[in-house]
Wavefront OBJ file of the C-alpha trace (Angstrom):
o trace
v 56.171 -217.164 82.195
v 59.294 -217.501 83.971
v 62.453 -216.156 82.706
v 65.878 -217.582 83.205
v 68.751 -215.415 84.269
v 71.546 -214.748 82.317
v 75.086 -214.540 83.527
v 76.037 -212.106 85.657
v 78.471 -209.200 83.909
v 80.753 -210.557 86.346
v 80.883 -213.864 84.557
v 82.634 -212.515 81.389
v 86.174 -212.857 80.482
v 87.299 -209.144 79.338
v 90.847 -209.172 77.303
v 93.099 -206.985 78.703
v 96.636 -206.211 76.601
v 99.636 -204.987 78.746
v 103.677 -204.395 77.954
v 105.869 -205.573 80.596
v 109.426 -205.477 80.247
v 111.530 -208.244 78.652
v 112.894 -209.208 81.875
v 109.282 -209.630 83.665
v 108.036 -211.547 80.431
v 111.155 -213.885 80.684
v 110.422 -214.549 84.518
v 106.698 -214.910 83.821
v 107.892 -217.667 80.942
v 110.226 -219.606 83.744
v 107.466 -219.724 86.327
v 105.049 -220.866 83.838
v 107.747 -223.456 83.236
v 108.429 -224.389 86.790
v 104.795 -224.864 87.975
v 103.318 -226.295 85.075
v 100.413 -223.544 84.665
v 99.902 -220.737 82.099
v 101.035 -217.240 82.611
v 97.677 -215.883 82.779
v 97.011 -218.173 85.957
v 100.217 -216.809 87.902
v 99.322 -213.390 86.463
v 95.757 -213.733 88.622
v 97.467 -215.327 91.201
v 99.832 -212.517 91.747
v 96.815 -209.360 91.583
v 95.196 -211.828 94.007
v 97.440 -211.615 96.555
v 98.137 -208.153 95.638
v 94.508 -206.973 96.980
v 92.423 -207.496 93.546
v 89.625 -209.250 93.237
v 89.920 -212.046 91.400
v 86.983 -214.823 91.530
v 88.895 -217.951 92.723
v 86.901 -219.914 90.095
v 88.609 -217.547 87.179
v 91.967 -219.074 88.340
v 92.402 -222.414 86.234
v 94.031 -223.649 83.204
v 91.948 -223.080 80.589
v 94.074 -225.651 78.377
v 92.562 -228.359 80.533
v 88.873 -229.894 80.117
v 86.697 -229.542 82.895
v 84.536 -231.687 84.262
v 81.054 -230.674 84.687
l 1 2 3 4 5 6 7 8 9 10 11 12 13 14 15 16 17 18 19 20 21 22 23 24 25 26 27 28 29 30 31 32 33 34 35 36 37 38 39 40 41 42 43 44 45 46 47 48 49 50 51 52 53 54 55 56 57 58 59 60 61 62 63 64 65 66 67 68
């Protein structure tokens, strides 16, 4: 019988809940505004460039259907 893999741990979303100061919230909210993408994408984008890994394929708007 052959088995199927499952997605890789690597695959999951994990929530992760952080306090940032008004200020940095307010900024967040005006580049969200500016570029037209959620704060969780610019939030990637910035530990990206910061050295983290973040799987280019995590960084999208998750508001928006994708095509398969």
């Amino acid at each position: 019988m052959k088995r199927v893999a499952g997605p890789s741990p690597d695959e999951f979303d994990e929530h992760l809940q952080i306090q940032v100061p008004a200020v940095t919230k307010r900024h967040l909210g005006i580049r969200a505004v500016e570029t037209r993408e959620p704060i969780r994408v610019i939030v990637l984008r910035a530990l990206q460039a910061y050295g983290v890994p973040v799987p280019s394929e995590a960084i999208f708007d998750r508001r928006k259907k994708r095509l398969p």
